[in-house]
N, C-alpha and C positions, 0 to 999 in steps of 0.2 A: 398186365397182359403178357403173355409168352410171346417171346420170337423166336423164330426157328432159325438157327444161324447155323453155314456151311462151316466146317473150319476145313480149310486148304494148305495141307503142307507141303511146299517147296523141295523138297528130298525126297525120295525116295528107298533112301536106305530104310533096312529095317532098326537099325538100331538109331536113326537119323535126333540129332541134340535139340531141332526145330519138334518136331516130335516129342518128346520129353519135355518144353515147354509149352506145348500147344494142350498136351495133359494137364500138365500145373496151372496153366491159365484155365481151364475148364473148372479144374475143382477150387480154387477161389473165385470165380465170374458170378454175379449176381443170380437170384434162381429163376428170376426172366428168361435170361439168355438159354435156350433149349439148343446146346452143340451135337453135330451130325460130323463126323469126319467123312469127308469125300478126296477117296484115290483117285490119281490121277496117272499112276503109272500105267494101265490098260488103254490109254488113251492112243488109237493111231496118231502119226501127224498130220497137221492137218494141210488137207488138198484140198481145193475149192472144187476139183472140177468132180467131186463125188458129191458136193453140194447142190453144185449147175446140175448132176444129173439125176438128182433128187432118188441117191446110192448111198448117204450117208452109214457110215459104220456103224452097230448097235450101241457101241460103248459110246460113240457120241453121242446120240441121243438117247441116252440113260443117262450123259453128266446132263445134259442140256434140260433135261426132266426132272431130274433132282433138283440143279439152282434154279428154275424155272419159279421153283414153290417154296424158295425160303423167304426170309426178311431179311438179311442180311449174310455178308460175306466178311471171314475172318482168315488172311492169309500169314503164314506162318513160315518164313521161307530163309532160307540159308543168303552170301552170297556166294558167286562161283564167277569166279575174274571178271570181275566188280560189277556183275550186273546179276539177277535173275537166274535159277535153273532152268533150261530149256524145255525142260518137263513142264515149268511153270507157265512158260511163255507159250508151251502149245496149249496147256490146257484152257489159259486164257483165251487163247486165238479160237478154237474151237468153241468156245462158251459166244465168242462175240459174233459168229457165223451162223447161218448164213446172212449176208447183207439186209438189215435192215428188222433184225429178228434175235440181236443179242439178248443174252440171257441179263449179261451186267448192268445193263440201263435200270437206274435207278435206284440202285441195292446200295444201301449204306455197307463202305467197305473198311474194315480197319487191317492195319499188316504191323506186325511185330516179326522181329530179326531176332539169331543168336547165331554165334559163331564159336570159333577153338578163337579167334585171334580178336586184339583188342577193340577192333572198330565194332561187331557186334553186327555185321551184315549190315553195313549203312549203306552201301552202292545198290546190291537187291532188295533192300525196301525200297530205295527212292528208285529204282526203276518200276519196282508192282504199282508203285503210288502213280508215278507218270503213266502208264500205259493205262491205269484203270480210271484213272481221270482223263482220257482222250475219250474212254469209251461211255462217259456220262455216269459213273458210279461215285454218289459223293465221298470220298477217300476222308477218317478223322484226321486233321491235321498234327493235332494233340491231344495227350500225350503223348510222346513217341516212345520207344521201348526197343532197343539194341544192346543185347544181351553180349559181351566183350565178355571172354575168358569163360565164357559158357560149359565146358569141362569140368570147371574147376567147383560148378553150383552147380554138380549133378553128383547124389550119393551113389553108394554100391549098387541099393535098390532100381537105379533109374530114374530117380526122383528128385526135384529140387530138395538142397539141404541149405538152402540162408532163408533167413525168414526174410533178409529186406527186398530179394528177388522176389519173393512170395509177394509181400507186399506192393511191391510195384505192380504186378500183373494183377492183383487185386486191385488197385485202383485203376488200371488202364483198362479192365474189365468194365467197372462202374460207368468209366468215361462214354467205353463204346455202346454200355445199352441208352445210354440217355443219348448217343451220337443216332443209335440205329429208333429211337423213337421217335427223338426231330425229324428225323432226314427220310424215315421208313414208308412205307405205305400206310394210308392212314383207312381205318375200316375194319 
């Protein structure tokens, strides 16, 4: 059966290396997995009291309507002094808003990292993990996927050029649809 999975990336640049892996894991991921990229850079910040006054922004609810109807979440995120893009973190916020009415409850979520520098964005993964596991989304534990020297397995094209980064994200692709089938809505 198809799932409709978000895939959410942490950067916002246009040339962003999360980006270019968030491609390469689509065209290895199993043909279940049905990927939708959803921008998050239009996003206001978010203020409650446009919630409380029931003023919400159009772009928020268009992200809120969009993850509303998938089966799962796939974020793909850099890190930025050792935590999350703040982009990230509002779009999250926004998604979990208004009280009592978050979009993330219940969405099997998987997050894979890359970066220029050796760690492979391990501090912004284990922060999207932490914060989406407060808000009731079961996060896969494993495999995890921190892409270290991530420049370095990007061709001229833009594209990954090692196969065993290929292969990795092909297997952590596998991992996540049987994670987004256990854990998913069932129906």
């Amino acid at each position: 059966m198809t799932k409709k999975i978000a895939l959410i990336v942490g950067s916002l640049r246009k040339d962003s290396l999360n980006r270019k892996f968030a491609n390469a894991l689509v065209e290895v991921a199993p043909a279940e997995l049905q990927f939708e990229f959803v921008d998050i850079g239009d996003l206001p910040l978010y203020n409650q009291d446009l919630d409380d006054a029931h003023t919400p922004p159009a772009a928020w609810t268009a992200f809120r309507d969009k993850l509303r109807n998938v089966d799962g979440i796939v974020f793909a995120t850099p890190e930025y002094n050792r935590s999350m893009p703040g982009a990230l973190k509002n779009a999250i916020d926004v998604g979990s808003r208004p009280w009592g009415h978050s979009i993330w409850n219940a969405k099997p979520v998987g997050v894979i990292s890359a970066s220029i520098g050796a760690v492979g964005g391990f501090a912004g993964n284990h922060n999207v993990r932490q914060t989406m596991v407060t808000l009731n989304a079961p996060v896969m534990p494993g495999p995890e996927v921190y892409i270290g020297n991530g420049s370095a397995l990007i061709g001229e094209d833009g594209k990954v050029n090692n196969d065993k980064t290929k292969e990795v994200l092909a297997g952590w692709a596998a991992a996540y649809a049987k994670w987004v089938e256990a854990n998913g809505r069932k129906g």
